[in-house]
C-alpha positions, 0 to 999 in steps of 0.5 A, spaced: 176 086 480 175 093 480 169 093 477 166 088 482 168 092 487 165 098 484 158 095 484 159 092 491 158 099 493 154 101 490 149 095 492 151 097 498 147 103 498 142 100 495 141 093 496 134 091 493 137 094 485 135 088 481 140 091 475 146 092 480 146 084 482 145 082 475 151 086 473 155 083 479 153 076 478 155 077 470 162 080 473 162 073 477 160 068 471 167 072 467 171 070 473 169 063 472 166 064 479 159 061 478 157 059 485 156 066 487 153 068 481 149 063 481 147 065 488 146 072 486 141 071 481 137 066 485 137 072 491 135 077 485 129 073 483 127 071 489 126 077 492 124 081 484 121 075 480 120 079 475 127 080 473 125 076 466 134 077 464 136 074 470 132 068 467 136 066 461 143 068 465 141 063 470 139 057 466 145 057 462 149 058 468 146 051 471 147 049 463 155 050 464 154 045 472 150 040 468 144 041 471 139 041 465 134 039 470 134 046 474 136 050 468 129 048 464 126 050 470 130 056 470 127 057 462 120 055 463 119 060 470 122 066 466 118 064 459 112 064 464 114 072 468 116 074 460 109 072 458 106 075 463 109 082 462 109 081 455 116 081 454 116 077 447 123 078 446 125 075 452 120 070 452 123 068 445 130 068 448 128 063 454 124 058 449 130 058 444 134 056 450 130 052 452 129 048 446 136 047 444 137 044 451 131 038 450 131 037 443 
């Protein structure tokens, strides 16, 4: 919890820091609490889409809820802004996870 606490201040110095809401939805999914960290990446990518790691942590969020509907949306938009950016790693990872889930 400390930690949470820690990146909860820091957010609140500086809200819009994609990396800090990233970091703190990670620290959720260790508690197990995966509302809130869902909300957290759903906040994050709404507001900086081109946050291409969030991505791949929210799909397999939504994977673990049983929701593969909306984690293969997750993969495909992330693979699409890792395209875009150039990011072939990330893209790499995103279409692997997302043909894990449907094949």
């Amino acid at each position: 919890m400390e930690r949470i606490e820690q990146l909860r201040k820091f957010l609140a110095d500086s809200p819009n820091d994609s990396f800090l809401k990233h970091a703190l939805a990670l620290e959720y999914i260790k508690l197990g609490d995966d509302v809130t960290a869902k909300q957290l990446f759903e906040e994050l990518l709404a507001a900086d889409p081109g946050y291409v790691g969030s991505y791949y942590h929210l799909g397999k969020l939504y994977e673990r809820l049983n929701d593969n509907d909306a984690a293969i949306s997750w993969y495909e938009k992330g693979m699409q802004v890792a395209k875009e950016k150039g990011e072939q790693h990330a893209y790499g990872e995103l279409r692997g996870a997302l043909e894990e889930l449907t094949f």
